[in-house]
PAGUDO-452882 format. One record per atom (N, C-alpha, C): residue in three letters; x, y, z. Coordinates in steps of 0.1 Angstrom, whole numbers, plus 2048, in hexadecimal, padded with zeros to 3 digits. Layout:
<rs>
alaXYZ;...
</rs>
This chain:
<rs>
unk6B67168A3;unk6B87248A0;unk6C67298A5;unk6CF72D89F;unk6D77338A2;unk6D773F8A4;unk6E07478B7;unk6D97578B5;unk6E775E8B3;unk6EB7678B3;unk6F17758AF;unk6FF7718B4;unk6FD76B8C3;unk70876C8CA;unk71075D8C6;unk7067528C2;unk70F7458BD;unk71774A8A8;unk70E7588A3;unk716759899;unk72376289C;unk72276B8A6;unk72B7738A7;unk7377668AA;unk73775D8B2;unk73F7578B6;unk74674D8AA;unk73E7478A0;unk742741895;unk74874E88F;unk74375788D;unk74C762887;unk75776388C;unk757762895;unk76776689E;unk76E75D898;unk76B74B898;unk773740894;unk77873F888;unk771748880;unk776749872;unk77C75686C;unk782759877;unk78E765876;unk79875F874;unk7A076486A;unk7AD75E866;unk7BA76286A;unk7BA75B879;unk7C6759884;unk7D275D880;unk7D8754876;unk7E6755870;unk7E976286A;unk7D976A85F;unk7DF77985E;unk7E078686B;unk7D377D872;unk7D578887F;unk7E178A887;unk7E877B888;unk7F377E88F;unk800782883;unk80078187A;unk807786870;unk80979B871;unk7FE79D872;unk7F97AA871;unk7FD7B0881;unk8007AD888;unk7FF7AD898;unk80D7AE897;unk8147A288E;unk8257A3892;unk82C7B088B;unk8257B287E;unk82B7BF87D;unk8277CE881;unk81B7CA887;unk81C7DC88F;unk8237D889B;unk8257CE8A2;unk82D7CD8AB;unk83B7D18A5;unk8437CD89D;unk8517D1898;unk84E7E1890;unk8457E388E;unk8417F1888;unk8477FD895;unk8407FA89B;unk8408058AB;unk84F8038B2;unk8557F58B5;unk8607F48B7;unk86D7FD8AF;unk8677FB8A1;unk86E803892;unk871812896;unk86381389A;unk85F824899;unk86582B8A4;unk86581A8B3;unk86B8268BD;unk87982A8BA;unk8828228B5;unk8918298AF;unk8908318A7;unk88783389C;unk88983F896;unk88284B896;unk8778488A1;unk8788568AC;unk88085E8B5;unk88F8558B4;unk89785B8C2;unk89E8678B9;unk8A186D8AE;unk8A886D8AD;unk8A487E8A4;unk89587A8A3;unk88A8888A2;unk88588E8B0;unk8868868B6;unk87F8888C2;unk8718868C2;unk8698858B8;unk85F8848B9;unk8598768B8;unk84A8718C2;unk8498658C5;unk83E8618BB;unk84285E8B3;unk8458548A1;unk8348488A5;unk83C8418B0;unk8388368B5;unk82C83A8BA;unk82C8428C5;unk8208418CA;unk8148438BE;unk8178518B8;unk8088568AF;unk80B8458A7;unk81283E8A2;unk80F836898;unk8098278A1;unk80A8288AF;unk7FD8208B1;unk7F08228B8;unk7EF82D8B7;unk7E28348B6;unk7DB8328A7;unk7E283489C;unk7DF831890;unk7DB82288C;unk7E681B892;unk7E480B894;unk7DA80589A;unk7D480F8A8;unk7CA80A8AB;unk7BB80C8A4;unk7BB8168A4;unk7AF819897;unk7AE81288F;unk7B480E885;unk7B7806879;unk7B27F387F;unk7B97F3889;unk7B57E788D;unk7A77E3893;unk79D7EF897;unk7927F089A;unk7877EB88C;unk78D7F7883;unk7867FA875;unk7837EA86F;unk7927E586E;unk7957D7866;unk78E7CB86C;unk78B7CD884;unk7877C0882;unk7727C2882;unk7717D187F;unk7657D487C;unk7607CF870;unk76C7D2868;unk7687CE858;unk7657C3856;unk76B7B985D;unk76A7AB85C;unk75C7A585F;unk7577AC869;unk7467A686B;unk7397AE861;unk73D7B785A;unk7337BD850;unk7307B1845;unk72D7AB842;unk7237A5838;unk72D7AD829;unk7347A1821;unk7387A6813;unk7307AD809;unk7247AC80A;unk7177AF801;unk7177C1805;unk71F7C7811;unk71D7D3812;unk72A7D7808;unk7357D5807;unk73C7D8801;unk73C7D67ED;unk7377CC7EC;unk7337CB7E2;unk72A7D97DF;unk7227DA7E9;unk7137E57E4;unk71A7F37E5;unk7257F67EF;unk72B8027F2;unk7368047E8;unk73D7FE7E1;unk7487FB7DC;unk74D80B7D0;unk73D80C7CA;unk73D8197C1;unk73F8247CB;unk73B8247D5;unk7388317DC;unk7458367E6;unk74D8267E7;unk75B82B7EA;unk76182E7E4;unk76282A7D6;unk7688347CA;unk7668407C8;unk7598427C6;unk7528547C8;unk75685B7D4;unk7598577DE;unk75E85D7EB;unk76E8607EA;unk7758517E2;unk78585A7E0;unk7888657D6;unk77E8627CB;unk77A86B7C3;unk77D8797C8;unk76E87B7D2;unk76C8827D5;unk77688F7DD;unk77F8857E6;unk78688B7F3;unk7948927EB;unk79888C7DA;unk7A48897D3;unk79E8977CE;unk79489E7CA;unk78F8A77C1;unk7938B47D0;unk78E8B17DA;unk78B8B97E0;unk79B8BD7E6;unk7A58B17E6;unk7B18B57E5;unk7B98BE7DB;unk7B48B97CF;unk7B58C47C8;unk7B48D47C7;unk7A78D97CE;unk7A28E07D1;unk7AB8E97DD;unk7A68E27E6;unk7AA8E87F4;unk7B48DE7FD;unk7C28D87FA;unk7C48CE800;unk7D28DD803;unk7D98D280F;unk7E18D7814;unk7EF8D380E;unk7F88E1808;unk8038D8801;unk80D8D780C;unk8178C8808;unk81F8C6815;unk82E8C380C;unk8388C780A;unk8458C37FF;unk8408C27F4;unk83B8CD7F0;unk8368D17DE;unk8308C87DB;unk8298BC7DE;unk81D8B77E0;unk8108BB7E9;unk8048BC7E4;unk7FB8BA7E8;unk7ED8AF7E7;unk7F18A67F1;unk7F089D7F3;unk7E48957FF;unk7E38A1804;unk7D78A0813;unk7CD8AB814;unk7C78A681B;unk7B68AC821;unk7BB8B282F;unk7BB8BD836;unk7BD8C0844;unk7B08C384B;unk7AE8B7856;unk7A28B385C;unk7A38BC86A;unk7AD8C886C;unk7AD8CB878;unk7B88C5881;unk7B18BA888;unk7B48AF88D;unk7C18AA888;unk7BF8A687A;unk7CB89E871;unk7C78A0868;unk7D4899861;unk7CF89C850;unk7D088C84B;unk7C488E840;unk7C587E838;unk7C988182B;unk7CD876827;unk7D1875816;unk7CB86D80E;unk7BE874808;unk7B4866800;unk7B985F7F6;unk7C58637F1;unk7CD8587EB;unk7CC84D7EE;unk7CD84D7F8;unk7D383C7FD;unk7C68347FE;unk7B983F800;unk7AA83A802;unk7A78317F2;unk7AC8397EB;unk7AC83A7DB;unk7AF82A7D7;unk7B88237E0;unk7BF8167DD;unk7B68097E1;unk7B08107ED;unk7A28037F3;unk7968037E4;unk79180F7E1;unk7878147D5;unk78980C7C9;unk79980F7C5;unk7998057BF;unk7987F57BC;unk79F7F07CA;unk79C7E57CB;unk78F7DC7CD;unk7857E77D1;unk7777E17D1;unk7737E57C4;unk7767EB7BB;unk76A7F17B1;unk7707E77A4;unk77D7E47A7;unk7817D87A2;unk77E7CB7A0;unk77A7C67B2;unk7747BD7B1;unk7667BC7AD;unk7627C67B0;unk7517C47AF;unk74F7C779F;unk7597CC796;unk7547CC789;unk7557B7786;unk75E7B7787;unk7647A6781;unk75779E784;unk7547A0792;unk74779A79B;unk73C797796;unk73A7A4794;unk7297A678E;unk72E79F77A;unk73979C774;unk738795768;unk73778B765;unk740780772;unk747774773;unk74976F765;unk75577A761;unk75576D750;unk76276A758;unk75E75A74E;unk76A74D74D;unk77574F744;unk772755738;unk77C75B72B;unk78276772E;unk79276472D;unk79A77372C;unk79577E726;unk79778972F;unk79079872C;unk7957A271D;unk78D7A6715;unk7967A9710;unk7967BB713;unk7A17C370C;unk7A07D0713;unk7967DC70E;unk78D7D9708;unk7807DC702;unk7747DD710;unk7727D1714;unk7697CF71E;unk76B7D372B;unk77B7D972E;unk7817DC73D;unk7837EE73A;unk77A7F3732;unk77C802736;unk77480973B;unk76E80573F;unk76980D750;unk76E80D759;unk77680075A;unk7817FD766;unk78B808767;unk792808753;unk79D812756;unk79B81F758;unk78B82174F;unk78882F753;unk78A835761;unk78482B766;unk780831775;unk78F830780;unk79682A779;unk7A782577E;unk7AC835778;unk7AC83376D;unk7AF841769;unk7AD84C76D;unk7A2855771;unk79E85E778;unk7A785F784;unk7A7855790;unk7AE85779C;unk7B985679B;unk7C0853792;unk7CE850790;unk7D485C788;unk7CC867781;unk7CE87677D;unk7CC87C788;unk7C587778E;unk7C088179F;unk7D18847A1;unk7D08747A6;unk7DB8757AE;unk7EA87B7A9;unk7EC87679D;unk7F487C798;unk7F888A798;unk7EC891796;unk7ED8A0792;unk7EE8AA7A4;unk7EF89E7B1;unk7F38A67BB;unk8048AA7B6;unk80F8A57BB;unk8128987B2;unk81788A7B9;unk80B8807B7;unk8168777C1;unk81486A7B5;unk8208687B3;unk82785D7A7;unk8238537AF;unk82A8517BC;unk8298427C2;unk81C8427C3;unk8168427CA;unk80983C7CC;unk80283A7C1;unk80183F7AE;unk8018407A9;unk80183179F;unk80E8347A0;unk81282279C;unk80D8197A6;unk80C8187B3;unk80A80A7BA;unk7FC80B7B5;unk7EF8177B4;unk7E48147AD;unk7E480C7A9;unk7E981179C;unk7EB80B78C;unk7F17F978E;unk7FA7F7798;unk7FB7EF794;unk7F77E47A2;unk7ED7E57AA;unk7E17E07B1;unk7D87DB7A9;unk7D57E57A1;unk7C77E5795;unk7CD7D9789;unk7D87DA783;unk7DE7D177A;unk7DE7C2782;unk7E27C378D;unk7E67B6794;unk7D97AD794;unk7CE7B3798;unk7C27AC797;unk7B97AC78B;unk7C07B877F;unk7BA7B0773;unk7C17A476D;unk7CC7A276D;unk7D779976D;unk7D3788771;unk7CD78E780;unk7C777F783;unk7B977C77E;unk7B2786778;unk7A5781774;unk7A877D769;unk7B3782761;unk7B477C753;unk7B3785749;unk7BB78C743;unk7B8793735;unk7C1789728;unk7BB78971C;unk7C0786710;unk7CC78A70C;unk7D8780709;unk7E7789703;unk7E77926FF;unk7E17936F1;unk7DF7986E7;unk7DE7A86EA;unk7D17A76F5;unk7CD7B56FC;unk7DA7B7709;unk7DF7B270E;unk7ED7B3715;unk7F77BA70D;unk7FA7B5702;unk8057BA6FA;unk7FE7C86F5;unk7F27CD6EE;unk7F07D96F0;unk7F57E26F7;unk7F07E1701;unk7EF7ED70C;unk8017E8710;unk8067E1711;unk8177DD712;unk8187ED70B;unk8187EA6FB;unk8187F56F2;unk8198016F6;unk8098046FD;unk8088106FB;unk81081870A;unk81080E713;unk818813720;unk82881771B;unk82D813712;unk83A812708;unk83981D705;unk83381F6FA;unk83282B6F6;unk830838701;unk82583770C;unk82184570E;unk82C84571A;unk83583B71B;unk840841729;unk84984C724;unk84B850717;unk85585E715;unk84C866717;unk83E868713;unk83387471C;unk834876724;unk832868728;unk83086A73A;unk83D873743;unk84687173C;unk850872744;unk853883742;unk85188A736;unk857899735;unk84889F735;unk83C89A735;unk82F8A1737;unk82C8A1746;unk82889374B;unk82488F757;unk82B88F763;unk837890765;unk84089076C;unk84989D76F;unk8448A077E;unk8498AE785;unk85B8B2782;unk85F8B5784;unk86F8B9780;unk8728B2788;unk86F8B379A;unk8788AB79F;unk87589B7A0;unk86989879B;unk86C88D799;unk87188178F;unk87288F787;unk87B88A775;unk88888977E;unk891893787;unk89B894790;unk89F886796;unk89587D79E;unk8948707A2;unk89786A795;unk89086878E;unk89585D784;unk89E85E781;unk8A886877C;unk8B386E777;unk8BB869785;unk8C086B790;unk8C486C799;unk8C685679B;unk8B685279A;unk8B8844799;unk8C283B78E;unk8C0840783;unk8C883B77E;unk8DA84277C;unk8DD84A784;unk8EB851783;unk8E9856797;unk8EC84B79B;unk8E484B7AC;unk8F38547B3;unk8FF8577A9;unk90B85C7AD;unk90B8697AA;unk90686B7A4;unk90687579B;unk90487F7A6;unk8FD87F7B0;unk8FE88F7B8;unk8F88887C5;unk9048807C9;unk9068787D9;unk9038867E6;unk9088937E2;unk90489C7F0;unk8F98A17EF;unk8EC8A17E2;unk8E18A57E1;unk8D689D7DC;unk8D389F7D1;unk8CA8967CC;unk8C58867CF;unk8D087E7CF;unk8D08757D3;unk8D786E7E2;unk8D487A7EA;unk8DE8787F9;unk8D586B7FF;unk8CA8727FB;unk8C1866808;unk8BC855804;unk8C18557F4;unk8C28487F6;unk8D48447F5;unk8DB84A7F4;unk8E88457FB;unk8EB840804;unk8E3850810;unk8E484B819;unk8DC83D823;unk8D1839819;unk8CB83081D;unk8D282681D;unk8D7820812;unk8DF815808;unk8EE819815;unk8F382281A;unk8FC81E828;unk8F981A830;unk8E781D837;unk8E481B83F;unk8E1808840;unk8DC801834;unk8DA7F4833;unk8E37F0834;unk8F47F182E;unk8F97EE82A;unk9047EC837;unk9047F4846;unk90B7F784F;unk9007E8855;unk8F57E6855;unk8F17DF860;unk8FA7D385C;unk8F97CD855;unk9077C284E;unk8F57B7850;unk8FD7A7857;unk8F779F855;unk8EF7A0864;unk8F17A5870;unk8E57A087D;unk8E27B4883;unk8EC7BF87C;unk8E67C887F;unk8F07CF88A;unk8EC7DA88E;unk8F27E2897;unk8EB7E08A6;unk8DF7DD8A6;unk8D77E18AE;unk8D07EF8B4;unk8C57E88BA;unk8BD7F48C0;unk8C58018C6;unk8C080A8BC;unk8C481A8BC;unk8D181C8B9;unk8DA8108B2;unk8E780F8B1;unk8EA8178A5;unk8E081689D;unk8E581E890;unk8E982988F;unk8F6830884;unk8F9838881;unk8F2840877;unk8EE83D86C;unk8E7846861;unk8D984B865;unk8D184086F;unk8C484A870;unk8C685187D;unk8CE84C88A;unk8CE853893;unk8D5862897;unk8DF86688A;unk8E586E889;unk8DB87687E;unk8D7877878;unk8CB87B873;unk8CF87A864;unk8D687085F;unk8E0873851;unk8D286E844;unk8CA86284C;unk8B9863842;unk8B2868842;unk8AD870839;unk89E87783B;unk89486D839;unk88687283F;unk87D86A840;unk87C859844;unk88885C84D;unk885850854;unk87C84685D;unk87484F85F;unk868848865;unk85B84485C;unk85A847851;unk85284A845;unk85683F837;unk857845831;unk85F840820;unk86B835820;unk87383B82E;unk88083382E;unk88182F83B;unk877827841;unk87681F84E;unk88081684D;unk87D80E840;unk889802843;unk895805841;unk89C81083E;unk8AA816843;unk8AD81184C;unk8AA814857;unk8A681486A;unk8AA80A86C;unk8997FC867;unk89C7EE86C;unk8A57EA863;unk8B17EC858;unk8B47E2856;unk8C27E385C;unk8C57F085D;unk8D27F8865;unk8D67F5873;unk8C77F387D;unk8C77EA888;unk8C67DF889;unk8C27D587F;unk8BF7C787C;unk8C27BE873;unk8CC7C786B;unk8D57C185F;unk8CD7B9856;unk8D47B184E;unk8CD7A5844;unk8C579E845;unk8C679A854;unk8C078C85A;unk8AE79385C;unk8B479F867;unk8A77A5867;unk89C7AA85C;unk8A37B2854;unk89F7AF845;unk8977A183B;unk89E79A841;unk89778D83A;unk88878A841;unk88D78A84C;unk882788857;unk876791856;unk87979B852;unk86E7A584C;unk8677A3840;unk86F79E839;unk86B79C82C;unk86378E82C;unk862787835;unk85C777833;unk85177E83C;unk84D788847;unk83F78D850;unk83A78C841;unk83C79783A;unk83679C82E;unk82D78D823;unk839785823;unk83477E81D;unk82A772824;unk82A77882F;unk82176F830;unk811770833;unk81777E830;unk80678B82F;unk801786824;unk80B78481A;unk80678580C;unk80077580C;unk80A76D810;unk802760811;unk7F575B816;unk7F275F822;unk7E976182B;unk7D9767820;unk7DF77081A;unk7D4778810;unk7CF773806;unk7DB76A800;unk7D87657F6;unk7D07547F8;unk7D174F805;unk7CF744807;unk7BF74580A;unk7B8753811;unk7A9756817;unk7A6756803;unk7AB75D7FD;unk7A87657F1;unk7A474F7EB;unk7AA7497ED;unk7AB73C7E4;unk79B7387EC;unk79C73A7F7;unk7927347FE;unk78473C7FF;unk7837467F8;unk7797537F8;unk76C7477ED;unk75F74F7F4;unk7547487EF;unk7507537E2;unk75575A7DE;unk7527627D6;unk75B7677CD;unk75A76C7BF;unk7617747B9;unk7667847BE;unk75B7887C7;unk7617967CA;unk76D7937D5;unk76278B7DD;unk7747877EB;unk77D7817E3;unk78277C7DB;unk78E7757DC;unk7947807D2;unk78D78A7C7;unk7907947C3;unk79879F7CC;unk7947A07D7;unk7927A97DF;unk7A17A97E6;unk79E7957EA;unk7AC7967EE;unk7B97957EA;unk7B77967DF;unk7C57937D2;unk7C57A37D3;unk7BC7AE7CF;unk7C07B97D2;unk7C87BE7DE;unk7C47B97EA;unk7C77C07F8;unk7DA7B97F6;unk7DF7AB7F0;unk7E97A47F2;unk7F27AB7E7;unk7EB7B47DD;unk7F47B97D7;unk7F77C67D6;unk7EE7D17DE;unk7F27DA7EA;unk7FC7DB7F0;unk7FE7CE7FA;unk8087CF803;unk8147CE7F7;unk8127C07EF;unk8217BC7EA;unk8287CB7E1;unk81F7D27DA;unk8237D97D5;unk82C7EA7DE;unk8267E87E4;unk82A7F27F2;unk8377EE7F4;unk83C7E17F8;unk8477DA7FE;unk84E7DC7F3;unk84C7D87E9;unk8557D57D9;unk8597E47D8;unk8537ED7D8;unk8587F87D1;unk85D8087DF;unk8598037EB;unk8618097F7;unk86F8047F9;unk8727F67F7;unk87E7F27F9;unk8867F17F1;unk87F7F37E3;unk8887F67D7;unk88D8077D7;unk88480F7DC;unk8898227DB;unk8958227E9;unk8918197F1;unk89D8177FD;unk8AA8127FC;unk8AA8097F2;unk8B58027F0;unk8BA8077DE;unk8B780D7D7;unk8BD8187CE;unk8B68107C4;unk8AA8047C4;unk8B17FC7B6;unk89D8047AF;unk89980D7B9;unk8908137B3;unk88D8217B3;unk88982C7AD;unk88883A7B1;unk87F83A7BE;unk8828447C1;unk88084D7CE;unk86D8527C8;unk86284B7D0;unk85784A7CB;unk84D84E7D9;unk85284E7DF;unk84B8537F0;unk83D84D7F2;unk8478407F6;unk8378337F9;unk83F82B803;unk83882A80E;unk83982581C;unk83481581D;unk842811824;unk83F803823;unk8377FA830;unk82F7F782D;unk8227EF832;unk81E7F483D;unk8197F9847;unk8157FC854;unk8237FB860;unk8317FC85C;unk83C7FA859;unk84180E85C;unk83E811855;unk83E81D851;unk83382A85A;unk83B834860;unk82F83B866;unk826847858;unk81A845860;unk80C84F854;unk80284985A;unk7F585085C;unk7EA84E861;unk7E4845856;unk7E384D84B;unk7D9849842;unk7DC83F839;unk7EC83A83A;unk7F1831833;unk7EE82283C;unk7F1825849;unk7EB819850;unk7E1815857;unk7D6822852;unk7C881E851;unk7C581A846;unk7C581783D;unk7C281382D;unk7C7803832;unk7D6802833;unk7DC7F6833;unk7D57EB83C;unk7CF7F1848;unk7C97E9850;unk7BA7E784C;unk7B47F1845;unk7A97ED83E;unk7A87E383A;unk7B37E382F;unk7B47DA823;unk7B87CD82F;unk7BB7CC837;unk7B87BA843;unk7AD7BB842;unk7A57C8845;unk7977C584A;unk78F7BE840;unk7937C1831;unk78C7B9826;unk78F7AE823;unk79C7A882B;unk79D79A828;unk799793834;unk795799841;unk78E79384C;unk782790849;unk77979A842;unk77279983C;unk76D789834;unk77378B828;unk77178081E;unk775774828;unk77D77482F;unk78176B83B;unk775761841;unk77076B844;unk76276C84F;unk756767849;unk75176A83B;unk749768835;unk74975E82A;unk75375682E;unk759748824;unk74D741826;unk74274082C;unk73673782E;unk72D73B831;unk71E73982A;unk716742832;unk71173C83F;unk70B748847;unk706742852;unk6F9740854;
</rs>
């Protein structure tokens, strides 16, 4: 008979080391990040962001010993909860830069947005799950998916937050992508995304963030306003050269010439103190989250875990793809924070969740 304390212990052995210590190195360079671009607000960045770190790391290595079968069972009810919190934003949320975007708990404020992104990655999985077809999907049989993709993604929309909006959308795609849909049904909806982007863009789209687009592609066009703060980002990378200025050495964020540098445009910071090299070196942590993710996800005893984890790996990638792209000019200004990297409560509680769900499937690769 095996008792409680020889499974807790097997459980521990089948925690996946290489992402814990993956995950470890960047809130370590996170806080390091944060302490230089606290000096310069004065306000200490770092500390509240590992307080946030710590939490999140509690949540994630809790998540990992619950039994997958709960998540599977809860999966709807986390959707109905971001649902829920995204409605009540609506309602009564607190607006912050002509978005309103958060819940004010007193205490703090959360942004179920971001809640919105786990919801869907389980309701995702657990649809494909409970099907297991072998034959490409066609886009007939996947509308409940988009329905229910749809709703939170008008939620969110209609605070207005674009970014988070798209990495949804394209979280949700990335893992129908890997289950498989039919060309045929691909080139459709190709179509119809074709078509509804001139709507999208003079219906759905707030002025100033028609402004961003406009601004992205003519990024000269109004260097002292509209487009100052990715200029001045694109000087700020662009000064670190190839090994960087060093610690607190920067000119553009320590002089205050970036806004939201501790936020949206963290890697201004590191790349300004850490040049190219540093840069690289950040960019390979990352990938090796994603690899890490995707290697449990190969090894997952189930369709919802390995679902789950293609979700959580295309979370992060998509975060990184499209933060470093509004930072470095070659994407609009979309206000999405790059990986736990970035200070926000609720962005690096979500982020650390989503370890928790691949500790998870980690953990439960065998029964006991």
């Amino acid at each position: 008979m095996i008792n409680n304390g020889d499974k807790l212990r097997e459980r521990i052995s089948l925690l996946n080391w290489p992402l814990l210590a993956v995950v470890g190195l960047l809130a370590v360079l996170s806080l390091i990040n944060l302490r230089s671009a606290s000096m310069h607000s004065a306000t200490a960045f770092h500390l509240a962001h590992a307080v946030w770190l710590g939490g999140g790391a509690v949540i994630a290595l809790a998540m990992a010993f619950v039994h997958t079968r709960v998540f599977i069972r809860w999966s709807y009810v986390v959707y109905g909860v971001a649902i829920a919190l995204l409605v009540a934003v609506a309602l009564v949320g607190t607006e912050v830069n002509a978005s309103k975007r958060w819940l004010d708990l007193g205490v703090f404020m959360v942004q179920p947005s971001e809640l919105l992104k786990l919801a869907i990655i389980l309701v995702t999985a657990r649809f494909f799950h409970e099907r297991s077809q072998d034959d490409s999907y066609h886009l007939h049989q996947l509308w409940p998916l988009f329905a229910a993709v749809g709703l939170g993604v008008f939620l969110v929309v209609n605070q207005p937050d674009l970014g988070t909006s798209l990495v949804i959308l394209a979280i949700f795609m990335s893992m129908v992508l890997f289950e498989g849909v039919r060309w045929e049904s691909l080139a459709a909806l190709a179509l119809v995304v074709v078509v509804a982007l001139p709507v999208g863009y003079n219906v759905v789209l707030e002025d100033y963030q028609q402004d961003r687009v406009a601004t992205f592609l003519d990024i000269e066009s109004d260097a002292q306003g509209k487009s100052w703060q990715v200029q001045q980002s694109m000087i700020a990378l662009g000064s670190g050269q190839m090994w960087g200025k060093g610690e607190l050495e920067g000119t553009q964020v320590q002089k205050g010439f970036v806004p939201e540098h501790e936020n949206d445009f963290i890697a201004a910071n590191w790349a300004e103190e850490r040049g190219f090299v540093g840069m690289v070196f950040l960019l390979l942590v990352y990938l090796a989250f994603i690899v890490c993710a995707l290697n449990i996800s190969r090894r997952a005893d189930n369709r919802f875990g390995a679902l789950v984890c293609v979700g959580v790996a295309a979370m992060y990638f998509w975060h990184v793809v499209v933060n470093l792209g509004m930072v470095t000019g070659v994407l609009p200004v979309v206000g999405l924070t790059l990986p736990l990297m970035s200070y926000g409560g609720s962005s690096s509680l979500v982020m650390l969740a989503g370890v928790g769900l691949l500790l998870n499937v980690s953990t439960h690769r065998r029964p006991f």
